[in-house]
C-alpha positions as CSV (number, residue, x, y, z in Angstrom):
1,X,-7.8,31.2,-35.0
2,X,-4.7,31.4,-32.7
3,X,-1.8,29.4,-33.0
4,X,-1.4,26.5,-30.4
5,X,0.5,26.8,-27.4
6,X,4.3,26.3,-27.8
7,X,4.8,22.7,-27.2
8,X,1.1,21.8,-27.4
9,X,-0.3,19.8,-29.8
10,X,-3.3,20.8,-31.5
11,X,-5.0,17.6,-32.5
12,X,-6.4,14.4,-30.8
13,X,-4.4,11.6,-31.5
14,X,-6.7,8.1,-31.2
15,X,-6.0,4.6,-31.0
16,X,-7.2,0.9,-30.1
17,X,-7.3,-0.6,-27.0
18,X,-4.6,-2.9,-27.0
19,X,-6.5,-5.7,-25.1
20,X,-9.4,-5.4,-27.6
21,X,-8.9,-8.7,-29.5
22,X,-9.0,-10.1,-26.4
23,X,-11.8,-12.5,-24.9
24,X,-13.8,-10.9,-21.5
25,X,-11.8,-13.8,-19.8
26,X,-8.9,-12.6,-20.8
27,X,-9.3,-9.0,-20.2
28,X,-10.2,-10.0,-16.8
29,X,-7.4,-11.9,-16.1
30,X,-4.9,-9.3,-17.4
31,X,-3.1,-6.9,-15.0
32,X,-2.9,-4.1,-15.1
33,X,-5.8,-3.6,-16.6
34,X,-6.9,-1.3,-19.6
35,X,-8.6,1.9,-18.6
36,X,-12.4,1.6,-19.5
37,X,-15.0,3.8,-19.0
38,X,-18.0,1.1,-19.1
39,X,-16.0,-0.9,-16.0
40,X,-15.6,2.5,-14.1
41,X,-18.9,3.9,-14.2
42,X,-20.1,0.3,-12.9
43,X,-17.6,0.2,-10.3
44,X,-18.5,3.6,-9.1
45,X,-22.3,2.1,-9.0
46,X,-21.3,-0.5,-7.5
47,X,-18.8,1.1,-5.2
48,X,-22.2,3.6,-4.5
49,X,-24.3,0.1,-3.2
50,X,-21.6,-1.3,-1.3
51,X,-21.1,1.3,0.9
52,X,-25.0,1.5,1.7
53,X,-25.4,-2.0,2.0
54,X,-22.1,-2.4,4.5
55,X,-23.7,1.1,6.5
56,X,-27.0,-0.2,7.1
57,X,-26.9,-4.2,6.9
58,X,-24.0,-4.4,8.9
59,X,-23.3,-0.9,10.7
60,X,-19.8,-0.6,9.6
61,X,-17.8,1.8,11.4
62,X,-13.9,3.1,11.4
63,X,-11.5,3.3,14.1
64,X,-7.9,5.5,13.2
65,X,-9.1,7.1,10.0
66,X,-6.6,9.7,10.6
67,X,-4.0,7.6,10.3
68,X,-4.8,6.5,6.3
69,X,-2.3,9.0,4.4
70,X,-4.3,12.2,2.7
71,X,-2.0,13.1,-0.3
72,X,-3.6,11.7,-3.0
73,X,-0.1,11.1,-4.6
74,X,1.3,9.1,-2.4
75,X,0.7,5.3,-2.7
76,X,0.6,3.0,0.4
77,X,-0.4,-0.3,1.7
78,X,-3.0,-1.8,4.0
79,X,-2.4,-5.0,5.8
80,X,-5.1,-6.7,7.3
81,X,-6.6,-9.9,9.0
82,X,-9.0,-12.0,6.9
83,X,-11.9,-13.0,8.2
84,X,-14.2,-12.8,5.3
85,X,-15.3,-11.9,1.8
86,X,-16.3,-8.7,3.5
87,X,-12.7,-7.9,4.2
88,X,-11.9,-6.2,1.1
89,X,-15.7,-4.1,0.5
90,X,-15.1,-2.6,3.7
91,X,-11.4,-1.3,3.6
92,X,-12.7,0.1,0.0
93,X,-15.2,1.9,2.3
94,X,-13.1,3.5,4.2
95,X,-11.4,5.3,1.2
96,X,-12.4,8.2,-0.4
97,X,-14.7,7.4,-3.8
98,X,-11.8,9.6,-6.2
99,X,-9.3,6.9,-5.4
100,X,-11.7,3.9,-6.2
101,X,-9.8,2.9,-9.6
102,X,-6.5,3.4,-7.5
103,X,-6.8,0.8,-5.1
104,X,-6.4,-2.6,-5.6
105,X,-7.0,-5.6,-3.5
106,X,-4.9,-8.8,-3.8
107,X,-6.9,-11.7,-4.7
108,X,-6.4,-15.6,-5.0
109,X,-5.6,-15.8,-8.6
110,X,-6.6,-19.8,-7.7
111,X,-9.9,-18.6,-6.3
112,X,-11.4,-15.6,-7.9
113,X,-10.0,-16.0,-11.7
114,X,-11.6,-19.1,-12.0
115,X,-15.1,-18.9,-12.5
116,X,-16.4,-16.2,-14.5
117,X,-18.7,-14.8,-12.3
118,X,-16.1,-14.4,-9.1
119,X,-13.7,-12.8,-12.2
120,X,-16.6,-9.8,-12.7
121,X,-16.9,-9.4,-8.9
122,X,-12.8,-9.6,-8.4
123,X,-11.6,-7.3,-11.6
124,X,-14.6,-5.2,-12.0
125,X,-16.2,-4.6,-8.6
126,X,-13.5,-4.5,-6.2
127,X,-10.7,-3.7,-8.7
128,X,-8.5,-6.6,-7.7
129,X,-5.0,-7.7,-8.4
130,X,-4.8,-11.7,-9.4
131,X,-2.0,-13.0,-6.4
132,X,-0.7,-16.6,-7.0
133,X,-0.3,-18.5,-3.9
134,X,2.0,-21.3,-5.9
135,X,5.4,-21.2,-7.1
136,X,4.3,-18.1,-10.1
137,X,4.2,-16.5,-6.4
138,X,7.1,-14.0,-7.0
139,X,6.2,-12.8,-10.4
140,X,2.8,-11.8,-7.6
141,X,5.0,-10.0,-5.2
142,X,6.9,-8.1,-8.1
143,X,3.8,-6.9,-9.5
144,X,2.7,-5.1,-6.2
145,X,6.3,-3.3,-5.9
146,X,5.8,-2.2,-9.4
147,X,2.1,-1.3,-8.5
148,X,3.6,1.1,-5.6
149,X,6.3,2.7,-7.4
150,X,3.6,4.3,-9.2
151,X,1.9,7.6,-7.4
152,X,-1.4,7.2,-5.7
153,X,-1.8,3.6,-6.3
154,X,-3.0,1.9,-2.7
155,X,-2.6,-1.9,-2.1
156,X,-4.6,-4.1,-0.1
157,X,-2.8,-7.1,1.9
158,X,-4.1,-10.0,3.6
159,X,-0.9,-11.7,4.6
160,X,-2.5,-15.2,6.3
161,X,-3.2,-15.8,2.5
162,X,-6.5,-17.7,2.9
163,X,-9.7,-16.6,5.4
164,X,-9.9,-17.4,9.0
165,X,-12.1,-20.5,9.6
166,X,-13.2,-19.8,13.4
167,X,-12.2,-16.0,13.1
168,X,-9.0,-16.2,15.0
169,X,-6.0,-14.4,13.3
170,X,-3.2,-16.8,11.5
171,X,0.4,-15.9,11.1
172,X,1.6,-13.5,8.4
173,X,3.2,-15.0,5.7
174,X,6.6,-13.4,5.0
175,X,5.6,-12.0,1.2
176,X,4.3,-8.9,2.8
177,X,8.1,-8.3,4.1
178,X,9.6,-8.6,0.2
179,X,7.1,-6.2,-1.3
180,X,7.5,-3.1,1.4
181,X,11.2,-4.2,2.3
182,X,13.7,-1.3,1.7
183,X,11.0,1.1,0.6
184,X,9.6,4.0,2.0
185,X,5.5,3.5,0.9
186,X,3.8,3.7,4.0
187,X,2.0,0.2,5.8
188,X,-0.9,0.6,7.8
189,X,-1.8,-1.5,9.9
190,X,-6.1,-2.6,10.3
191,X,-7.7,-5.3,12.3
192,X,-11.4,-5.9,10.7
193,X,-14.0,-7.5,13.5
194,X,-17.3,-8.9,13.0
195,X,-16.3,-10.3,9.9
196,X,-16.2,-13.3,10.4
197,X,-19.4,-13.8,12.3
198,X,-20.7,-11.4,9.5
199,X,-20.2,-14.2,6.8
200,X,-17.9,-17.0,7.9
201,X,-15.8,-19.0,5.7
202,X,-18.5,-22.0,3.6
203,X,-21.6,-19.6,4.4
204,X,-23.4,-18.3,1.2
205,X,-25.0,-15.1,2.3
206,X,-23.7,-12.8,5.3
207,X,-25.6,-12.3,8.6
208,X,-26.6,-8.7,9.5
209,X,-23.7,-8.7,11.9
210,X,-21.8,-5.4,13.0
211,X,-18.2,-4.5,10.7
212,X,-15.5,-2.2,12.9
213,X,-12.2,-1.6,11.0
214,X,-9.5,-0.2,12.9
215,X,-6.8,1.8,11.5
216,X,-3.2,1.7,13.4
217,X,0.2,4.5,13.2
218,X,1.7,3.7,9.4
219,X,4.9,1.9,9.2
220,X,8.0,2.3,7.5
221,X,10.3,-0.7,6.3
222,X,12.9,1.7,4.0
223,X,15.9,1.1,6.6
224,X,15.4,-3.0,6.0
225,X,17.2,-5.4,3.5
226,X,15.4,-7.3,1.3
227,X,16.6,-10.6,2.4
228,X,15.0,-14.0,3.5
229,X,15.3,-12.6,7.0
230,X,14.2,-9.3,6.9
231,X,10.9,-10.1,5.0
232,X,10.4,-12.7,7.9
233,X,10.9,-9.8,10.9
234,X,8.4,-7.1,9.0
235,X,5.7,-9.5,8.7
236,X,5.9,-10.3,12.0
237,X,6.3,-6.7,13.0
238,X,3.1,-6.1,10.9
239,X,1.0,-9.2,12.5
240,X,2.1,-7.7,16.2
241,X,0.8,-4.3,15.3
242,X,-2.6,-5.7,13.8
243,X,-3.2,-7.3,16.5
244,X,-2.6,-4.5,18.3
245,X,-5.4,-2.2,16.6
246,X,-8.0,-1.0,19.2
């Protein structure tokens, strides 16, 4: 037998999870998350499902795909209205499948890591980072800058915080402006329609309605401060160029 490479190591080296003594609860809750190949392969399944069901059910199309970034190295946001539970599904869709365990949408830590049923769908489905909407709130925001200073990571946005009740877009909250202020990851813009008449807020099944997600140009915020005011001007710079999205 030859000998190893030089500076190779020639054995497998093996150890414990470190969440394993954990309850599921717990493991849901935790971010980031533990690499596991169960929870991948049914995310990929269920990633698989998705997809068909958002194609045929509600005829999802793309606008601007050209504009999502193609290096698969290089992490970057998407901001978007919320309309609906659909909201997240069908960004995912738009991505390709070998950067499924790479993206992760920002959910109500309130909402979705409260029940254990919306915790499978949240952590395990749609891969999604717990965001607290209370005063923990900035331990949330530092998460997602830590999440982006790694490569290829992609984060999902929905700065109004809560879903539209009548479909109409509400203000940005200024959080979006503290995560992307004074960096360079890019932030695309995308305006999802047909959402909201797809599966309204208080509705417990969706309608066979039509999805369109439009992509706009990807900004840049690493020429801005990281002040109060600053966070207040990209948001709204954001919110103007959703709305914006044809």
């Amino acid at each position: 037998m030859s000998e190893p490479a030089k500076g190779r190591s020639s054995r497998w080296s093996y150890a414990t999870a470190p969440d394993l003594d954990r309850t599921l609860v717990q493991r849901l809750e935790c971010f980031p998350r533990q690499p596991d190949m169960l929870v991948y392969g049914f995310r990929c399944v269920a990633a698989v499902l998705l997809r068909g069901w958002l194609k045929v059910y509600h005829r999802l199309t793309f606008r601007g795909l050209e504009h999502l970034p193609r290096d698969p190295q290089q992490s970057f946001v998407l901001v978007a209205n919320h309309q609906s539970h659909l909201d997240a599904p069908a960004l995912l869709a738009a991505l390709p499948m070998r950067r499924l365990h790479q993206v992760f949408p920002a959910a109500a830590r309130d909402y979705f890591f409260t029940e254990l049923p919306r915790m499978v769908f949240a952590a395990v489905v749609v891969n999604a980072l717990p965001f607290s909407r209370d005063v923990a709130g900035a331990q949330s925001l530092r998460a997602c800058r830590a999440l982006l200073r790694r490569p290829g990571n992609v984060l999902i946005l929905f700065p109004e915080g809560t879903r539209s009740r009548d479909g109409a877009m509400g203000a940005f909250q200024p959080g979006i402006g503290m995560v992307v202020a004074g960096t360079e990851v890019p932030v695309v813009p995308c305006r999802i329609e047909g959402a909201h008449r797809a599966w309204p807020k208080g509705a417990w099944w969706p309608r066979p309605r039509k999805l369109t997600v439009c992509f706009g140009a990807p900004l840049s915020f690493a020429a801005r401060g990281r002040g109060k005011e600053a966070a207040f001007a990209i948001s709204a710079e954001l919110e103007a160029a959703v709305r914006e999205c044809q």
